[in-house]
C-alpha positions as CSV (number, residue, x, y, z in Angstrom):
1,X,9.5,-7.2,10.0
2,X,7.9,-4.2,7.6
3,X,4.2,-3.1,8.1
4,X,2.1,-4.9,5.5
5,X,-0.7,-3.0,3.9
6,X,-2.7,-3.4,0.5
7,X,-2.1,-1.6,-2.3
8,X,-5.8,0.2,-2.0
9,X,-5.0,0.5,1.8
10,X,-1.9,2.3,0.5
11,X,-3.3,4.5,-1.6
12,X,-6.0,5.8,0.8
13,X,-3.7,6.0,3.7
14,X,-0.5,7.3,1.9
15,X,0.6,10.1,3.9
16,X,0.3,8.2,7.2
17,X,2.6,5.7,5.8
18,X,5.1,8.2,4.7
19,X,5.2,9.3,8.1
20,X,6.2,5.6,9.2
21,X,8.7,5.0,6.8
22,X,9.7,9.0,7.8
23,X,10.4,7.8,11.4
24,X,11.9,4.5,10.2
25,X,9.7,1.9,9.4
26,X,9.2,-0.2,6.6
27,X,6.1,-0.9,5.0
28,X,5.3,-4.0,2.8
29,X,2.6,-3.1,0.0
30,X,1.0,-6.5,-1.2
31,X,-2.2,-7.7,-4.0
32,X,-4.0,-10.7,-3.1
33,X,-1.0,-13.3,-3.4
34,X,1.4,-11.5,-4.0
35,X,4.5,-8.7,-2.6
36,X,4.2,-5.9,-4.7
37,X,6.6,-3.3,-3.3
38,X,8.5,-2.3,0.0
39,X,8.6,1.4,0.8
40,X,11.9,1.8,3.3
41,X,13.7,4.8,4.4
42,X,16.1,6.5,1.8
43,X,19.1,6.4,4.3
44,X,18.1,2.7,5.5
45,X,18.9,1.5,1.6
46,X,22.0,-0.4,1.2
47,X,24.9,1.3,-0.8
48,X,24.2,-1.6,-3.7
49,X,21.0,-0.1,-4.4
50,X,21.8,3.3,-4.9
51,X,22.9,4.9,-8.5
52,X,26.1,3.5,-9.1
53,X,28.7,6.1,-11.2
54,X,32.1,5.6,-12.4
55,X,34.7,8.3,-11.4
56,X,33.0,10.7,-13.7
57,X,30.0,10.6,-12.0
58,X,27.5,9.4,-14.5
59,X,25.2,6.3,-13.9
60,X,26.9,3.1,-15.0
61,X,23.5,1.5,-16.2
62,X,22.7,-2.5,-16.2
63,X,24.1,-2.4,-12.8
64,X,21.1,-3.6,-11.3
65,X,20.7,-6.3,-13.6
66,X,19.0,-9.4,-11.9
67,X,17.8,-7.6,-9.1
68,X,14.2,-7.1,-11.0
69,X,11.7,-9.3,-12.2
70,X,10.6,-8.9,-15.9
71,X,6.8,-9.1,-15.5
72,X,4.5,-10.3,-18.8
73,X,2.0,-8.6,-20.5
74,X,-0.6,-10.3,-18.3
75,X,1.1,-8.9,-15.0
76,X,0.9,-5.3,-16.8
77,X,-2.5,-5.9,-17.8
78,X,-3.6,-7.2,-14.3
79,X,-2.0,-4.0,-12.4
80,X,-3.2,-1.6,-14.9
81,X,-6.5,-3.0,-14.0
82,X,-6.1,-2.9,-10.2
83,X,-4.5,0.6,-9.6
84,X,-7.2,1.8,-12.4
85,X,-9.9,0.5,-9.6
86,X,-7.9,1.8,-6.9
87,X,-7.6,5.5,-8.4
88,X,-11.5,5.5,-9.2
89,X,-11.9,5.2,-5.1
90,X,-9.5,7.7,-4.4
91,X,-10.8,11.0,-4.5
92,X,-8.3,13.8,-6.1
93,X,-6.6,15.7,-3.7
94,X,-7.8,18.9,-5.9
95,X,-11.1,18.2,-5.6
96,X,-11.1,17.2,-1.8
């Protein structure tokens, strides 16, 4: 079962989390209602979800067709809005 943290928990704790997902965790980034994201370890990710290439080596695109959700306008709009109100909390690394 992944660690599940908020999306502004996220933010403000992002380096501890890459140091979970680092030893091998995964971590399960939600808004209210809703999964947003897992984070997993790059060598934990199943072949299917990696680049595929034909034998020349170049990306054979549309490959991951129906594994990701088209979201509206309103979704956009509605995560625009909350990582916008997220990053005003956050203080800049360059001016920490």
């Amino acid at each position: 079962m992944p660690m599940t943290v908020t999306a502004q928990y996220a933010a403000e704790h992002f380096e501890e989390l890459l140091a979970k997902i680092d030893s091998g965790e995964n971590v399960l980034i939600t808004r209210p209602g809703s999964r947003v994201l897992q984070l997993a370890p790059a060598d934990a990710l199943p072949e299917s979800t990696l680049a595929v290439r034909d034998a020349h080596g170049r990306r054979i695109f549309g490959h991951g067709k129906g594994h990701l959700r088209d979201l509206t306008v309103e979704q956009w709009q509605e995560l625009d809005r909350e990582f916008e109100h997220i990053w005003d909390d956050v203080p800049s690394p360059a001016r920490s």
